[in-house]
C-alpha positions in Angstrom: -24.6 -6.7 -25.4 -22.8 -5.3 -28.8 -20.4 -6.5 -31.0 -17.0 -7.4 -28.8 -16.9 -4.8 -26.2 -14.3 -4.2 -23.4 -16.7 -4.5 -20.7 -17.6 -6.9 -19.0 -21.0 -8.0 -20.2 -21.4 -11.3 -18.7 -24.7 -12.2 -17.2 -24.2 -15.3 -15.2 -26.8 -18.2 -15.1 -28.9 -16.3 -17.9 -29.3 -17.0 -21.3 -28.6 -14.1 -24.0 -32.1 -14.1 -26.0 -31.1 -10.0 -28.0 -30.2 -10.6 -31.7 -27.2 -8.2 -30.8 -26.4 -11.2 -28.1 -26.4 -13.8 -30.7 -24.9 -11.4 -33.6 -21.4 -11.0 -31.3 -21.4 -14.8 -30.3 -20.9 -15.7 -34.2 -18.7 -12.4 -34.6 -16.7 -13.3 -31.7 -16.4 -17.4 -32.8 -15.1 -16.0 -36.0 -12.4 -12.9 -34.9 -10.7 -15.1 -31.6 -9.0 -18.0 -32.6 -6.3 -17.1 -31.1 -7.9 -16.6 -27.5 -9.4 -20.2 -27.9 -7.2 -22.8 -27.8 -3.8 -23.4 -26.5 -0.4 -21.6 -27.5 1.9 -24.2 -29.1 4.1 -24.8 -25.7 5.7 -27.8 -24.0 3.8 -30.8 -25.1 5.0 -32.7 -21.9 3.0 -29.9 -19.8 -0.2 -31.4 -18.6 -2.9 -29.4 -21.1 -6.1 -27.6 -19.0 -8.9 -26.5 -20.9 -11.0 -23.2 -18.8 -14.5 -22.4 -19.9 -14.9 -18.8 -20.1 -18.7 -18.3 -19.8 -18.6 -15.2 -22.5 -16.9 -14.1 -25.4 -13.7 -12.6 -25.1 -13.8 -9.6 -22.8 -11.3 -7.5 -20.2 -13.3 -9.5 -17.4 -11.0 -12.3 -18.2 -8.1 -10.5 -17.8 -6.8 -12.4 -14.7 -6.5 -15.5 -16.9 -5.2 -13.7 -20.0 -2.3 -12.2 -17.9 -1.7 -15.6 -16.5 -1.2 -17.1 -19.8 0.5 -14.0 -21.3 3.0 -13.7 -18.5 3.9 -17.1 -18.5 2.1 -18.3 -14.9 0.5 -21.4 -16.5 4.1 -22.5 -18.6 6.1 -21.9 -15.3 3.3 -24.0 -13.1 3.8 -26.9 -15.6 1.0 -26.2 -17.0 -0.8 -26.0 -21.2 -4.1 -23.8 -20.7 -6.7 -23.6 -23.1 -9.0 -20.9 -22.6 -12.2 -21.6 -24.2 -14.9 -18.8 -24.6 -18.5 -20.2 -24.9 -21.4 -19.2 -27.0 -24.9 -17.4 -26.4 -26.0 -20.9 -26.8 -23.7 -23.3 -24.9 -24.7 -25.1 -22.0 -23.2 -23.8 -18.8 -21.7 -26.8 -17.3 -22.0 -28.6 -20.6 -18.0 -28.8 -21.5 -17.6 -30.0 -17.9 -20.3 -32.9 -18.3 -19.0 -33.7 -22.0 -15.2 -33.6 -20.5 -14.0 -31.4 -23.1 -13.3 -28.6 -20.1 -11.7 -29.2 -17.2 -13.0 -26.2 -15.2 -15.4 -23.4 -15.6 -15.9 -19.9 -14.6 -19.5 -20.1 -13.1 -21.3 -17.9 -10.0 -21.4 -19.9 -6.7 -24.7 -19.8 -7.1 -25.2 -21.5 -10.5 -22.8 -24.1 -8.8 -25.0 -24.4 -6.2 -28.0 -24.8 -8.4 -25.7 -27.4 -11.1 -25.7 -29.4 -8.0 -28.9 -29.7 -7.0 -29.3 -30.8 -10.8 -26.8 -33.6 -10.4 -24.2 -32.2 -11.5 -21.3 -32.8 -9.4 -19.6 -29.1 -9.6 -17.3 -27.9 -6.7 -16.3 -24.1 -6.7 -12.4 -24.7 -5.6 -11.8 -20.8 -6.1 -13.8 -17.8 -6.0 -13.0 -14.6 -8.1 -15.5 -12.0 -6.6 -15.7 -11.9 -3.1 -18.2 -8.8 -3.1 -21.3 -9.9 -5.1 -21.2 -7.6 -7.9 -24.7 -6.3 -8.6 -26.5 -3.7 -6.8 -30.3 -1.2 -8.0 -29.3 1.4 -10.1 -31.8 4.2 -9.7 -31.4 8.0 -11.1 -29.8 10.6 -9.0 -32.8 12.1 -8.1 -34.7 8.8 -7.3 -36.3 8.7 -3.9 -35.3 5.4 -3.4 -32.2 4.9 -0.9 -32.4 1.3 0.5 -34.3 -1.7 0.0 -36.6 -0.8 2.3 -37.9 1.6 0.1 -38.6 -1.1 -3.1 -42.4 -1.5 -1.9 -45.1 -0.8 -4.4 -42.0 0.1 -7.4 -41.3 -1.1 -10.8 -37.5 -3.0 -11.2 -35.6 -3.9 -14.7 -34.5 -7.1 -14.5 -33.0 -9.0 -17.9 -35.2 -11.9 -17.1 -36.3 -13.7 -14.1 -32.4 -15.8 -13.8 -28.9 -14.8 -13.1 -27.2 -12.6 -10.6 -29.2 -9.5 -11.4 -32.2 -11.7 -11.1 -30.8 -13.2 -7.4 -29.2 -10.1 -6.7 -32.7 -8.8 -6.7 -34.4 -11.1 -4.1 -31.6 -11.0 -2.0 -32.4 -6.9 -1.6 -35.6 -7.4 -1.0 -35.5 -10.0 1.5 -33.0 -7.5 3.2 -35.9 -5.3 3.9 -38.7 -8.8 4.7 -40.4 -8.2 1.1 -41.1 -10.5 -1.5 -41.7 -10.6 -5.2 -45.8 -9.8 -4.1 -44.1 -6.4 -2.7 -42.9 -4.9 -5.7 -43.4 -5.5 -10.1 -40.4 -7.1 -11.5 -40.1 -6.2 -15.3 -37.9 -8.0 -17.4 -36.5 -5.9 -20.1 -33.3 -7.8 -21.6 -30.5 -5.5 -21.6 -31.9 -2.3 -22.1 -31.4 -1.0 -18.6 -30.4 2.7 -19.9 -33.2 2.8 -22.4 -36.1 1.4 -19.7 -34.2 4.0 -16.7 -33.9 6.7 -18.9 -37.6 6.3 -20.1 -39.1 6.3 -17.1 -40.5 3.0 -17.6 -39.1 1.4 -14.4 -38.1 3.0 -10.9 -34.6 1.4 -11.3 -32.7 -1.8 -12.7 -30.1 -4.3 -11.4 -26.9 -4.2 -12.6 -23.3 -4.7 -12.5 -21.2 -2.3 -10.4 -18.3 -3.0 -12.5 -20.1 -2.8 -15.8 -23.4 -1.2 -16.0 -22.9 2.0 -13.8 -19.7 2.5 -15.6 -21.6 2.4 -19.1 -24.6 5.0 -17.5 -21.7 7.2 -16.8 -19.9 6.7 -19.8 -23.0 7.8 -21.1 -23.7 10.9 -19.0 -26.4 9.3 -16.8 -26.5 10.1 -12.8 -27.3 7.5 -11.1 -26.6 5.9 -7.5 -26.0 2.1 -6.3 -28.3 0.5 -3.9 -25.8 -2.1 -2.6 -26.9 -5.8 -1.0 -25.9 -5.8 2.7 -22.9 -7.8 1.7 -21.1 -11.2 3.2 -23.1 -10.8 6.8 -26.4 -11.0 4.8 -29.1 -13.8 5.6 -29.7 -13.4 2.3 -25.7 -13.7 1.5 -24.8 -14.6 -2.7 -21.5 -16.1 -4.1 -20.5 -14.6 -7.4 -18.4 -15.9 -9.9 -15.5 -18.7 -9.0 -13.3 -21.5 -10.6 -15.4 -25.1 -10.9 -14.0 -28.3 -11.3 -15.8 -31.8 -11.3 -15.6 -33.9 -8.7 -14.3 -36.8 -11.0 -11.6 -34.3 -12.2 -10.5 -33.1 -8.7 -10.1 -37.1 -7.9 -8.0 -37.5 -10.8 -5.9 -34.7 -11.1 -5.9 -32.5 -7.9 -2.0 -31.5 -8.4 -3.0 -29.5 -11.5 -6.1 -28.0 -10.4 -3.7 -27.0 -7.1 -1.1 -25.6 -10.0 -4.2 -24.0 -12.3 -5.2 -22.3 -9.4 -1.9 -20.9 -7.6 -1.1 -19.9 -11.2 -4.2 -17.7 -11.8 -4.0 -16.4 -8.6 -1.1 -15.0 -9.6 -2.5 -13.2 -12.8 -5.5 -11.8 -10.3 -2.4 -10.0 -8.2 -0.7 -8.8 -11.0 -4.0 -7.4 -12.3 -4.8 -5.8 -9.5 -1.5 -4.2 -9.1 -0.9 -3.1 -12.7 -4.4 -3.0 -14.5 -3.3 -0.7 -17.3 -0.5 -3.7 -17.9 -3.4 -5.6 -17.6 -5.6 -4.1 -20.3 -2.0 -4.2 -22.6 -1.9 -8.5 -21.9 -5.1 -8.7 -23.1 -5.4 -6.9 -26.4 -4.5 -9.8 -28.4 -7.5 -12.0 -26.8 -10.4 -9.0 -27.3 -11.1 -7.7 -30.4 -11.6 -4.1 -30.5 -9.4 -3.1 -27.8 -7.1 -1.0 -29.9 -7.8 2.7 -29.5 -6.7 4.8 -26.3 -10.3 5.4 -25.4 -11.6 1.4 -25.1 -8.4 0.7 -23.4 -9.2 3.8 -20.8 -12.7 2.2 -20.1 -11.0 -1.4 -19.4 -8.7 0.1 -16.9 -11.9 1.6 -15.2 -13.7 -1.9 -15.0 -10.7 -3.5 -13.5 -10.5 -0.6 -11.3 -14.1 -0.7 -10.4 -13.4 -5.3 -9.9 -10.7 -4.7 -7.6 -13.1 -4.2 -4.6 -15.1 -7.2 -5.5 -12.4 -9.4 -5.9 -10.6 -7.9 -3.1 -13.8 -8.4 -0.6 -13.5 -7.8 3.2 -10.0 -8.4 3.2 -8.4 -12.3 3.8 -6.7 -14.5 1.6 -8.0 -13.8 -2.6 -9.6 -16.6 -3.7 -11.0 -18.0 -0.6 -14.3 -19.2 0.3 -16.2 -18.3 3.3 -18.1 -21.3 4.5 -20.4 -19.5 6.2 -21.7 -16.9 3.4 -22.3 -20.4 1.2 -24.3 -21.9 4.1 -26.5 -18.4 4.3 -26.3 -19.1 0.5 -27.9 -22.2 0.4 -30.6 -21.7 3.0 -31.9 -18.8 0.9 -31.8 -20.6 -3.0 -33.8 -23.1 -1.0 -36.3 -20.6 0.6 -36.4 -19.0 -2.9 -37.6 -22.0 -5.2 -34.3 -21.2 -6.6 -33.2 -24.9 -5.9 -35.6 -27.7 -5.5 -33.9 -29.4 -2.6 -31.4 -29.3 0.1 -27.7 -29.4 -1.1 -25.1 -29.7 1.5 -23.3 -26.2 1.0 -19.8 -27.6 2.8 -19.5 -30.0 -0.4 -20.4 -27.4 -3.1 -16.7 -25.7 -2.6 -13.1 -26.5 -1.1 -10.4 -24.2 -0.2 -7.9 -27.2 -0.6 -6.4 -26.2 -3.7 -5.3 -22.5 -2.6 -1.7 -22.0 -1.5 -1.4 -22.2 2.2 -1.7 -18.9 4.3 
């Protein structure tokens, strides 16, 4: 992770140990006042603070269009979007109340709850878990089958990369005994490219674009996808339960209002990229602003999923989901899946 980038370098559930992690944090605390914290607006609009779980980046552009376009103002609404740090808690804001929701990976809701804390995903953004193995071109390896006895970069032993990873393996009935897991930060070219790891996981909407940015082959070894026993849910809108009590007409209006800036990004991403200059420092020259259209481009199929209603949750991928943290270690003890999520607050189909 460098100094504010267009892509989308967000690694959920993990923490960001590289000094370059920690030197954009400060830089990006000091360059984005203007994408934290509200727009002067209608002070009788009910105000909404969103934790982004990153600094500002072209990932967020569903929420910047939102605000940009006016979805938020016309659903009643005063937003704050508030980026987080290389140090904040993930679900601290919403324990503290100072946010109201948070963009978090079903997963990291899944595990907030089996920690007590009483998070419930009420909108999902990726339908399509977004990591896969990237291994060279030349590589040998062609499905997870083929993992036994090989050496994987991993940023550290958390996080979707990190889940993604089981999740492969226990596609093809291995474990972590079956193959060496090598954590290596974010230096997934540098560890590929040297030869020091058979392949790494990474973000199909982020990592492989950067390899081939960078003039890298390389191939995706995808998960098996929503009919997996071993099925993930990436990153979605949570809200506490205390807040959905209080104020479920404004998380139904948050919601229906984002939605709306996920369709208009999906339909116009190089609008897109234009909404969300003012929020991301350093997208200003034609050849950043070329590479955020191609993340979005490369989103749209994860947010898009199998098809069905954006933003919905399938109840039976977060029951698989929850079965499998379990068998993991990756939560300590049973959590009801059904009450980890709602599709309540979606508009009606």
């Amino acid at each position: 992770m460098r100094v504010v980038t267009p892509l989308p370098l967000r690694r959920f559930g993990g923490p960001r140990t590289s000094t370059a992690v920690l030197v954009a944090a400060l830089l990006a605390a000091t360059l984005t006042s203007c994408a934290d914290g509200s727009k002067a607006g209608d002070k009788s609009a009910a105000h909404v603070t969103l934790g982004l779980t990153y600094i500002p980046n072209i990932q967020f552009a569903p929420f910047y269009v939102a605000e940009e376009k006016g979805y938020y103002k016309d659903a009643g609404l005063q937003v704050t979007l508030h980026h987080h740090t290389a140090s904040d808690d993930l679900f601290g804001g919403l324990k503290a109340g100072r946010e109201d929701l948070v963009l978090a990976g079903g997963d990291e809701m899944l595990q907030g709850r089996a920690s007590s804390v009483p998070v419930v995903d009420v909108m999902t953004v990726y339908k399509r878990y977004p990591v896969a193995l990237l291994v060279p071109g030349e590589s040998p390896l062609h499905a997870a089958s083929d993992l036994r006895g090989r050496t994987i970069g991993v940023p550290g032993p958390y996080g979707e990369t990190y889940f993604g990873l089981l999740a492969l393996m226990a596609e093809a009935g291995l474990t972590t005994k079956d193959v060496t897991i090598k954590s290596i930060g974010y230096t997934q070219q540098a560890a590929l490219t040297a030869h020091r790891v058979d392949g790494v996981m990474g973000f199909v909407n982020n990592d492989q674009i950067n390899f081939e940015q960078a003039g890298l082959d390389v191939r995706a070894i995808d998960l098996a996808g929503e009919s997996s026993a071993a099925s993930l849910v990436s990153s979605g809108l949570g809200a506490s339960e205390s807040f959905l009590a209080k104020r479920p007409g404004d998380v139904r209006k948050f919601v229906q209002a984002t939605l709306r800036g996920v369709e208009f990004t999906l339909a116009h991403p190089k609008e897109a990229v234009e909404l969300s200059r003012s929020y991301i420092p350093g997208l200003t020259d034609a050849k950043s602003q070329a590479l955020a259209q191609k993340v979005l481009k490369a989103s749209a199929p994860l947010i898009r999923g199998s098809g069905g209603q954006l933003g919905k949750n399938d109840p039976q991928t977060w029951l698989r989901m929850a079965g499998f943290l379990k068998d993991k270690g990756l939560i300590q003890k049973e959590v009801p899946a059904g009450k980890a999520y709602s599709n309540d607050y979606l508009p009606k189909e």
